[in-house]
C-alpha positions in Angstrom: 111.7 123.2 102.8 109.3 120.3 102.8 111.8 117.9 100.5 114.3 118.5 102.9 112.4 117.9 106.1 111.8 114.6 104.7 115.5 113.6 103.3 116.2 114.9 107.0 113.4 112.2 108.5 114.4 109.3 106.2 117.9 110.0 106.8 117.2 109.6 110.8 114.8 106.6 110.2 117.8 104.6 108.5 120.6 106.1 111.4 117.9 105.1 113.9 117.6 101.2 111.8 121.6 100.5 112.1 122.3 101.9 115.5 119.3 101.1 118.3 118.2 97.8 118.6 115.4 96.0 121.1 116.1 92.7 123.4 113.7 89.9 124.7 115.1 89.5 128.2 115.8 85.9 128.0 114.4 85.1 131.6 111.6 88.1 132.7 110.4 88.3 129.0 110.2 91.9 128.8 112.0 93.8 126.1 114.3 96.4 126.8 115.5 99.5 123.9 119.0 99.7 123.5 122.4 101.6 121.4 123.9 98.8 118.9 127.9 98.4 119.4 128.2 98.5 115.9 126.0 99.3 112.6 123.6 96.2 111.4 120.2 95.9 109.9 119.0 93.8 112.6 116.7 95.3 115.4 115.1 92.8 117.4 117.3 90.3 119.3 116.0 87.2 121.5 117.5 83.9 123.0 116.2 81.0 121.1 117.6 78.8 123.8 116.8 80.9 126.6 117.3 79.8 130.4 117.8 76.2 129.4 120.9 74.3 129.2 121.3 73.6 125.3 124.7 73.9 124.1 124.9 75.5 120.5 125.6 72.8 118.4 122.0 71.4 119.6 120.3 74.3 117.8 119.5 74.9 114.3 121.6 76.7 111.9 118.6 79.6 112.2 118.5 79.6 116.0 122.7 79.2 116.2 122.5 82.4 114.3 119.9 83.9 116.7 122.0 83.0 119.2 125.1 84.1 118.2 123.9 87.3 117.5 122.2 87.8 120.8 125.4 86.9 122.9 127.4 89.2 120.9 124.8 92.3 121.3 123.2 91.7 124.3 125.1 89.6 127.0 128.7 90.7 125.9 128.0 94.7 125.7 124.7 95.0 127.8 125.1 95.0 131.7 122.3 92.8 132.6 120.1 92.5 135.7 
C-alpha cells in the first residue's frame, strides 16, 4: 500500500512536470499557472524582450530561444489581458 501510494505520487509529480506550466506576465510582472498545449520539460516561461521593441534577431541565441518558446506557449494559446 505504501510503494504504491508513492509510484502513484511520482507518477503525478512527472504528469504535473510535462503538462502545467507558469508565465511572467511580460508587462504587470505577475506570474500566472497554466495547462501546456503540448508535453515539455519546461515549466517557467518569461519574455526576455519584454514590452520593448527588439526584433528577434537582436537577441541572443539563449534569449531567441526564450522567446520562441514564450510566444508559442503563452501568447499563441493563452488569452491574455
Amino acid at each position: 500500500m505504501k510503494k504504491s501510494s508513492i509510484v502513484l505520487l511520482l507518477l503525478i509529480l512527472l504528469i504535473s512536470k510535462f503538462w502545467i506550466g507558469v508565465f511572467e506576465h511580460d508587462e504587470f510582472n505577475y506570474k500566472v499557472i497554466f495547462i501546456k498545449h503540448r508535453a515539455i520539460w519546461k515549466t517557467y516561461f518569461y519574455s526576455p524582450r519584454g514590452m520593448s521593441d527588439l526584433k528577434i534577431k537582436d537577441l541572443t541565441v539563449k534569449e531567441q530561444t526564450e522567446q520562441i518558446l514564450f510566444d508559442e506557449f503563452v501568447v499563441s494559446n493563452f488569452i491574455r489581458d
